[in-house]
C-alpha angles and dihedrals in degrees: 000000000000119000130298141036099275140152093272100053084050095051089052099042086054098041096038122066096231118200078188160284148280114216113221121204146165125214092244113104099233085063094048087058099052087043089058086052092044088054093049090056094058098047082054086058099045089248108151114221116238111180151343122243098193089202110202093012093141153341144228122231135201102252088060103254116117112233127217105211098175107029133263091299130213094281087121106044089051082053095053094033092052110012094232102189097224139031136180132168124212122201134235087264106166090214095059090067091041093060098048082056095051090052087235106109114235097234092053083058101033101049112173100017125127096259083048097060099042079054091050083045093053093048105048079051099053088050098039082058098047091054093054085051092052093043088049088239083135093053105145107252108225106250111188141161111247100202098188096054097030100225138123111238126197127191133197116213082234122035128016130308130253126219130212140180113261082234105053094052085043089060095037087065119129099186119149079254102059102047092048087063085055096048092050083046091051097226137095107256126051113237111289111271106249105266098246098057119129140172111272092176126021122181138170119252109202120306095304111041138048122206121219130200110200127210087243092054114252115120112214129187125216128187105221089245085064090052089045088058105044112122091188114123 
């Protein structure tokens, strides 16, 4: 599909019966921005999300250093926001377009070449998360606020739930937000949350993530691998 969230992207995702979809960026921040929207559409649509193609993200010169023209990019904070499962990225390479041009695809007459591989590697990951789909491996687990006994519970579509404090998954927070406090601070963890805060909102975000609004008034957003992983009581 081309950029944006338009009229057209919404008209497919409702007429197609879509397994899922590839997110396309560049490192530039405008794009980051339009990705982000891109992602929340889906999620709209019930797409999951099964990988991240960062286009232009390097080159390689010939002295034998790769260059980054436009930065690092924003590859890895789409991964943590969202847990999307799979991420390449592709260089500014002059024959690639020339091949698109041609109508003979770079990777059939490359074969073994580096662009070829991250292809190959795109690919085998696409495919790898279709057949967890089909095989309901990416089944939303049920994450929900228990009031009475204060706790955070997730549930897995298959085994038994874990329960954790509403502070301890508050503190264990990573948002832009709250390293950048650290990094103002100047330490390596963000202030304690106070110890009676509490979700007050909690929404899906995608297949892999969940966003969380806290009573003091941070929103935090978890993939459901990082939930999986707290050690937090």
């Amino acid at each position: 599909m081309p950029p944006g969230t338009s009229d057209i992207h919404l008209t497919l995702g409702q007429e197609l019966t879509m397994d899922g979809a590839v997110i396309v960026t560049t490192p530039q921040r405008l794009s980051y921005v339009d990705v982000v929207k891109g992602i929340e559409m889906f999620d709209t649509m019930k797409v999951p999300i099964l990988g991240l193609v960062q286009n232009m993200a390097y080159f390689n010169c010939s002295c034998g250093k790769k260059h980054l023209p436009f930065g690092p990019g924003h590859g890895q904070k789409l991964i943590e926001l969202y847990g999307i499962p799979a991420s390449v990225s592709l260089p500014i390479q002059s024959d690639i377009s020339e091949h698109g041009d041609s109508g003979s695809p770079y990777v059939t007459s490359r074969k073994g070449s580096e662009v070829d591989g991250t292809y190959a590697e795109l690919a085998s990951a696409v495919v790898q998360q279709l057949s967890k789909l089909a095989e309901g491996q990416h089944d939303i687990p049920l994450v929900e606020y228990e009031p009475k006994a204060s706790v955070v519970k997730v549930t897995p579509s298959k085994g038994e739930g874990r329960s954790f404090s509403p502070k301890s998954l508050r503190d264990a927070c990573r948002c832009a937000g709250c390293q950048a406090t650290e990094k103002a601070a100047g330490t390596m963890r963000t202030p304690p949350a106070p110890a009676d805060v509490i979700p007050v909102d909690m929404s899906p975000k995608g297949r892999y993530a969940i966003n969380i609004d806290w009573s003091d008034g941070h929103s935090s957003i978890f993939t459901y691998a990082q939930l999986e992983a707290h050690e937090g009581a």
